[in-house]
N, C-alpha and C positions, 0 to 999 in steps of 0.2 A: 658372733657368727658372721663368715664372710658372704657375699653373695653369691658365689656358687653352691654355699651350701644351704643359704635360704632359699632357693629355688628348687634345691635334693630335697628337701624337708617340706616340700607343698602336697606333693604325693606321694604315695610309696609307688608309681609306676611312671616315667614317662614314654609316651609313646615315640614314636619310631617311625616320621610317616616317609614312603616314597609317593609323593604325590606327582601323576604326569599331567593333567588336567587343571587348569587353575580355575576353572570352573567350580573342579568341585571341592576346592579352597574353603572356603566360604561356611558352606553345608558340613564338611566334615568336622571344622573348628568348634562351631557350634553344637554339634552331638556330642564332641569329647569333652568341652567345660560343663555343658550339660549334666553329664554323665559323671563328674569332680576331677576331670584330669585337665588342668591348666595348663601345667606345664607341655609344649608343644614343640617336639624337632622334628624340623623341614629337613629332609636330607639332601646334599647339593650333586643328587645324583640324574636329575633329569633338566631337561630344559628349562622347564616353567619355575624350579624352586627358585628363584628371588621374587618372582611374580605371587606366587604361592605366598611366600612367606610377608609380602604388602599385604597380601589380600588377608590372608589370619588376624595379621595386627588390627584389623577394625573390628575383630570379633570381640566383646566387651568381655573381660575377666580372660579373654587367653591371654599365656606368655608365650612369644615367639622365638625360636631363636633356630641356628642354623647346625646343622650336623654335617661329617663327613666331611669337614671342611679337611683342605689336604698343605695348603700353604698359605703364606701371605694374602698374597693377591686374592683367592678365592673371601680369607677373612674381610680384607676391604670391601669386597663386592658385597659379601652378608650382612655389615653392618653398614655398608650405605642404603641396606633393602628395609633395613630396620633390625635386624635381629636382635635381640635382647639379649642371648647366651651364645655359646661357642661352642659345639662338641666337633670334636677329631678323633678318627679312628687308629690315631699313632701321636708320637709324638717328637717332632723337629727340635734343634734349637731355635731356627729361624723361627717356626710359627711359633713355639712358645714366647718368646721374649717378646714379636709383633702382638702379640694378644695381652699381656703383661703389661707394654706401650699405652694401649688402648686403652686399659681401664674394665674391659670385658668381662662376664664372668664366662670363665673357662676350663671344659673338660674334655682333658685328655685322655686317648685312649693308650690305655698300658698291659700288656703279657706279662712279665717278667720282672724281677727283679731292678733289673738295668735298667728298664723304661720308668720305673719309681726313682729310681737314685737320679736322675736325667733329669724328674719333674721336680724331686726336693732341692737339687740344685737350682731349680730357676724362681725357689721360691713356692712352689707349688705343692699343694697338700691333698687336694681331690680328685679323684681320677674315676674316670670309663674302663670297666675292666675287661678288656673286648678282645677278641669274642670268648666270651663268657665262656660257652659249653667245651669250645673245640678246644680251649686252652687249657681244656682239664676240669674245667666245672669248680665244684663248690672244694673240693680236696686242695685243690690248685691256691685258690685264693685266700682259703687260711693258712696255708703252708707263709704264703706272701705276708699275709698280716701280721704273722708274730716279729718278721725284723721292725714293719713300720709302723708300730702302735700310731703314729700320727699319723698315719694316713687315712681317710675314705674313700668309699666307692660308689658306686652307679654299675653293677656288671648287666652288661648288655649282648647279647648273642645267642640267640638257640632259647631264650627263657619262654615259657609261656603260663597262662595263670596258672596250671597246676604247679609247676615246679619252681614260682617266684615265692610261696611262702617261707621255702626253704632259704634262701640268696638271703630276703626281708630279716630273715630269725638271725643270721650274722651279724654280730657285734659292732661292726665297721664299716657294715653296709645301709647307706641312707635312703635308697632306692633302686630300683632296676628299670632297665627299657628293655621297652617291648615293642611287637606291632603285630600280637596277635588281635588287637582289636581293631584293624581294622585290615582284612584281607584284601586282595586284588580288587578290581575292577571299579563299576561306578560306585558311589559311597550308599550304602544302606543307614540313612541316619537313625531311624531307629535300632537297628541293630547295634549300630556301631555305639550309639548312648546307654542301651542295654549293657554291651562289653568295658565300655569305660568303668561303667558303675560298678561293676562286678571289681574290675583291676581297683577302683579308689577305695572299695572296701576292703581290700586286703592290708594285716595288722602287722605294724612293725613295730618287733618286740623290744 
């Protein structure tokens, strides 16, 4: 088993956070290991996510790592923050092969057929199926699975708990991301440990 897929294999959900606040860093990490979801992507959509993503790493049993990353440069900046993992919402040659370099584990995000034959040429086996729903949802992604029996997934977009059993019950799918647990605003820890728990109890068949 490689590392990107022992990290797929911790939960059947990881979350998905946009964090603006690195305050409330800290507090949210804490209700999502809590609640059995370790696994943890920072998305590098707001200011604070490299700050964010320090501040999670002292959370004791999270894994951190960084989302949305879009090139090179941004993966350096993640893994000088400490990220642990790599998620992309497409996929480069440039960022693939810098991540490859790296030794990282890393998930790319892929639509299409083309974007899989892209990543099996660079070596690469598991992937982000993103965005999950708008690309066609669950029809879409088996259609895809029958050329690349070797590949897995992670589909991410539009999922939420009612309709991640479904994604879960695919053959080739190792888990999904979400961020229906944790919505807008300041962080509700209990809630939010409430919602974790609910996503790490879901079964992957």
């Amino acid at each position: 088993m490689n590392k990107i897929e022992a990290l797929m294999r911790v939960a059947p959900v990881i979350p998905v956070l946009v964090v603006e606040d690195v305050a409330a860093a800290v507090p949210l990490a804490q209700a999502l290991v809590k609640g059995g979801l370790r696994v943890l992507e920072v998305t590098m959509r707001t200011p604070a996510a490299l700050d964010v993503i320090r501040a999670m790493k002292q959370v004791p049993g999270a894994i951190v790592g960084a989302g949305t990353v879009l090139n090179p440069a941004q993966l350096d900046q993640a893994l000088q923050a400490g990220a642990e993992f790599i998620v992309s919402p497409g996929l480069t040659p440039a960022l693939g092969q810098a991540a490859i370099a790296g030794g990282v584990p890393f998930l790319p995000g892929t639509a299409n057929a083309a974007d899989i034959m892209l990543g099996l040429d660079l070596g690469l086996t598991h992937f982000k199926f993103f965005p999950a729903e708008a690309s066609g949802g669950i029809p879409t992604l088996k259609a895809l699975m029958a050329p690349f029996p070797m590949a897995r997934f992670c589909p991410t977009g539009g999922i939420t708990l009612a309709t991640a059993p479904a994604w879960l019950a695919l053959g080739h799918v190792l888990c999904v991301g979400g961020s229906w647990m944790v919505p807008p605003g300041p962080p509700d820890p209990a809630k939010i440990e409430e919602s974790a728990r609910a996503a790490a109890a879901l079964a992957k068949s």
